[in-house]
N, C-alpha and C positions, 0 to 999 in steps of 0.2 A: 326803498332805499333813499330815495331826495329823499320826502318825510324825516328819517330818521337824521339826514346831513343836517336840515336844516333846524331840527330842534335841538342837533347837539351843538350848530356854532349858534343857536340862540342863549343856551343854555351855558354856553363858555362863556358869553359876553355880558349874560344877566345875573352872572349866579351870585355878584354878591351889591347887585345894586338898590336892591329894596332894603336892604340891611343897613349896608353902607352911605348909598346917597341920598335915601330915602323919594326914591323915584314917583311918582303919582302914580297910585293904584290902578286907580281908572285907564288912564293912557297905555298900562302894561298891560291889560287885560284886554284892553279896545285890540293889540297889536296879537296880542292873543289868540284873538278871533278870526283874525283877518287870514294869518297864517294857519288855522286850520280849517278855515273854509277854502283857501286854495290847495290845499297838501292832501288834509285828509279826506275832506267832502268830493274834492274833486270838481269844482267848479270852476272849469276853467273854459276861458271863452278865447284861447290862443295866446299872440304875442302881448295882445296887451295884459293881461293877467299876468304874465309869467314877468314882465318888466315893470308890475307893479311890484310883486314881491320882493324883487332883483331891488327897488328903491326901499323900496321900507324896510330890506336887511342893510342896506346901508346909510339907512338913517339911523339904525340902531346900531350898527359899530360906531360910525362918526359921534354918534351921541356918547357911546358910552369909554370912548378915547378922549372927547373933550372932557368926561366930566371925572376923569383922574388926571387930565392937566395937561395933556395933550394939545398944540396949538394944529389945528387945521386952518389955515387962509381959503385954502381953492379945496370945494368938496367937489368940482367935476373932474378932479387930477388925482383924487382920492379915490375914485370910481373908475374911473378911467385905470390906473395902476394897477390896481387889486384885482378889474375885471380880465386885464390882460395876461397878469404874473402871477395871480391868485394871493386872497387876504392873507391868507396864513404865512406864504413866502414872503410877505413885505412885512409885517407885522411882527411876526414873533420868531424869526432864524435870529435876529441880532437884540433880539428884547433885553437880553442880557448888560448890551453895551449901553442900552439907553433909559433903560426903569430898573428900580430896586424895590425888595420887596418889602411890603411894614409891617407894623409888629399886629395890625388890625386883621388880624385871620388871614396871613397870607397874601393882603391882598398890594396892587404895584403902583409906582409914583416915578414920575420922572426924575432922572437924578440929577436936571437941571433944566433951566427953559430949553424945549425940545418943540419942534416942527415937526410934520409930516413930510414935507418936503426935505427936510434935513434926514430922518430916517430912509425915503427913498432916494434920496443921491447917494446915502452909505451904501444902501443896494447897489446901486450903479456903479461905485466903487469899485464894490467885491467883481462886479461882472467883469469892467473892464480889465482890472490885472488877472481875474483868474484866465481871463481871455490870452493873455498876453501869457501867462505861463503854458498854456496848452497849447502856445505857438512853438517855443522851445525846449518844449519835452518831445512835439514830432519831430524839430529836429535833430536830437540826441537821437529819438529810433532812427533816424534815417541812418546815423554814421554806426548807430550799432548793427544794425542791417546789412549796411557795406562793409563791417569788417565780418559776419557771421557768414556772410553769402563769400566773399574772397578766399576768407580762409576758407571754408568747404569746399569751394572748388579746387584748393589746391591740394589739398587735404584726402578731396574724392572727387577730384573730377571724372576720372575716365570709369568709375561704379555707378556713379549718380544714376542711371537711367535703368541699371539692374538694380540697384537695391530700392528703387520708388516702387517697380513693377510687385505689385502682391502674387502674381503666378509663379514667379522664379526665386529659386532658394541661392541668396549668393554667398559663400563664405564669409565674402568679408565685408559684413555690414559696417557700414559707416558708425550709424545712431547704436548707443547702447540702448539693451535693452526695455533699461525701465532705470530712473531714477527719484529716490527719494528725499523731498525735500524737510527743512528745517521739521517746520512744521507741521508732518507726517504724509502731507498731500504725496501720491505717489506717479508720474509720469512716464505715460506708455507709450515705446517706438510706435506703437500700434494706430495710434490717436492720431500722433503726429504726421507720420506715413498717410492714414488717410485725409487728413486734410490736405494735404500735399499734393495727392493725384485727380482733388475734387479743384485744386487751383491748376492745373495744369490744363483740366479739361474745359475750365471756364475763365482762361487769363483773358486782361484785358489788355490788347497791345496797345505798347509804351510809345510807340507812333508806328505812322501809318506804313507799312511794307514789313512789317517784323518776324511775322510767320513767314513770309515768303524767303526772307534773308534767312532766318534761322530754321525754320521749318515745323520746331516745337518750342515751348516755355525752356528756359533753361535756369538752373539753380539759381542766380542772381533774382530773375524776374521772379519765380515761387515766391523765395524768401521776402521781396519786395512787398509782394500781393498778403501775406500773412498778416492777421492782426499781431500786434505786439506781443499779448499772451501766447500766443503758436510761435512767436519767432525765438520768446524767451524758452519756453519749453523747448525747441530744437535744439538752442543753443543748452541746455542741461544736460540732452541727452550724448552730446557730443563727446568726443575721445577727452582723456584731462590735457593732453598735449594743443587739442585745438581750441579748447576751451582757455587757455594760460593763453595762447597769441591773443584768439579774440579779447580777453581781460586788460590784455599791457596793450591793445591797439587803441582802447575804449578809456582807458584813466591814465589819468598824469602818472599818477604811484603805483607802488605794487598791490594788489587786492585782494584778499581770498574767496572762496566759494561761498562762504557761510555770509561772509560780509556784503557781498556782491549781494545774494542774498534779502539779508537787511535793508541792503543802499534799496533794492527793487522793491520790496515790499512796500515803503514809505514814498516813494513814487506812483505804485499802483493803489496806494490808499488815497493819495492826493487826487491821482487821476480819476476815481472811482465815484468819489466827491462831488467832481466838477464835473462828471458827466450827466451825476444825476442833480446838479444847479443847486448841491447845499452850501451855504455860507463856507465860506474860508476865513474871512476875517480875523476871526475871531476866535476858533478854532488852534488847540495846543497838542500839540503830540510829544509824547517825550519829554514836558516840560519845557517844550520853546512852540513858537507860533509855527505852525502847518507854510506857511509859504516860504519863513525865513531855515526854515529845512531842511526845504525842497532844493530851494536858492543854494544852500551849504552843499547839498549831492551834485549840483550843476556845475558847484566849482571844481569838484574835484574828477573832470574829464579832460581828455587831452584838446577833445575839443570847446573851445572857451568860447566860440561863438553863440549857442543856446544863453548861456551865464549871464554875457556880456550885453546881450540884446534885451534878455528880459531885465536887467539890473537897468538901463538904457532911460527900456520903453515906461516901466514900472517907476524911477522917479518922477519923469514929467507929469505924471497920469496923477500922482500923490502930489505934487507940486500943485498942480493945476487944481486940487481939490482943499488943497490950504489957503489956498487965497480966496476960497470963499468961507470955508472953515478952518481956522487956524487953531482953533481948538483943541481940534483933536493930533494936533503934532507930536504931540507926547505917545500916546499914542502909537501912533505909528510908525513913528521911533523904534517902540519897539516890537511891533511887530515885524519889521525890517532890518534892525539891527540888534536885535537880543541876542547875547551869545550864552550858548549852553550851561547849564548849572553845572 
């Protein structure tokens, strides 16, 4: 498996340089050798072998980045970067914003004097506002949480502890049975119910003396402990009477199922994203950029604090990265202010 990693990002990076830059045969061959005497032959004599390799595949990215116009100043920030965030996350999530392709077989050119260092602070960018938005989407769940847990209690408080139990059959179940969403996914009391009795038995108290005061987990704290995805599925499963309070507790306006919906999906695509550290930047959904979307669902909650914070923390952070690149203002512009086609 290495073997095959390493002659396929060799192969990414060389495939059109003998063609193209007309590279020295010899030197390509020499490097040739090198990497299959340590891959295939096996000849390895520990750390230092393996941090030779490690050098000589980034002499041959650095090489073949300078020589379509790439400016690299500092190659140990270059090594450094890539060895910590990996080549391909620094390199090629945002390739788009900064090479274009020519008419020479596909192959790419900067689409203006470009740094390394200017490609990895746009990295940096994306981190710290995606950062900044996964601070105020936890807490929109926090208030969607506090109105799904308030209403259910008031809703079912004095059932709650029969209808968790799996051995008792109680008339009057809270949760419907099973509901079907937009897009055919189908959600089971069954699911939900057991995750439920799996946090009851493993809550972690909210401070110190809590079992003792209350004696067991109670519906506020369950619902607390859920991931998002369980607290949203509860709330689906929920009567339509308590599902309309939780909705008008949750958005300034009135909102329906289908849209509520929508609004969630575009949130858990965003979250989904950013959990597994892909660009956002750059990134359109729907025909507008992914953050100024997300930004547009934020505002439409009663709570304007999430909104207010990330719109806040997210100009200084874009501020602060124009005054070293002012460039890209335009830009950013509109990825923050596009408004819908």
């Amino acid at each position: 498996m290495k073997t095959l990693s390493i002659w396929i990002a060799f192969l990414l990076d060389y495939r059109k340089r003998i063609k193209v830059l007309g590279v020295d045969v010899y030197t390509l061959l020499n490097r040739l050798v090198v990497i299959l005497r340590f891959t295939i032959v096996g000849e390895f004599d520990g750390i230092g072998d393996s941090s030779m390799i490690n050098d000589l595949l980034s002499e041959i990215r650095i090489d073949f980045w300078r020589d379509i116009g790439l400016i690299i100043n500092d190659e140990k920030l270059f090594d450094r970067v890539t060895a910590n965030y990996g080549y391909h996350e620094i390199m090629y999530q945002n390739i788009d914003h900064f090479f274009i392709e020519t008419n020479d077989d596909d192959f790419i050119k900067p689409k203006r004097k470009t740094t390394f260092e200017e490609i990895y602070d746009f990295y940096c960018l994306d981190q710290h506002i995606k950062n900044v938005m996964m601070i105020s989407l936890q807490l929109f769940e926090q208030s969607f949480k506090v109105a799904l847990a308030e209403t259910a209690l008031i809703e079912n408080g004095k059932n709650f502890t029969r209808n968790l139990n799996p051995r008792t059959i109680h008339q009057r179940q809270f949760l419907n049975e099973k509901y079907q969403l937009k897009d055919g996914r189908v959600i089971h009391r069954g699911d939900v119910k057991a995750r439920m009795r799996h946090i009851k038995q493993n809550y972690l108290e909210p401070y110190e003396g809590y079992t003792e005061a209350h004696g067991e987990a109670g519906i506020g704290l369950i619902i607390k402990e859920m991931s998002f995805g369980v607290a949203t599925n509860y709330f689906f499963l929920m009567p339509i009477k308590a599902k309309k309070i939780v909705l008008t507790r949750v958005f300034k306006e009135k909102i329906t199922l289908r849209q509520f919906e929508e609004w969630l999906n575009e949130i858990r695509y965003f979250q989904r994203r950013a959990a597994h550290n892909f660009s956002l930047l750059i990134i359109k959904e729907k025909r507008q950029f992914l953050y100024k979307l997300v930004l547009n669902n934020l505002h439409q909650l009663a709570n304007q604090e999430p909104c207010e914070l990330a719109e806040e923390r997210i100009n200084k952070i874009v501020q602060d990265y124009l005054t070293k690149y002012p460039i890209e203002k335009d830009f950013l512009n509109k990825v923050f202010m596009e408004k819908k086609d």
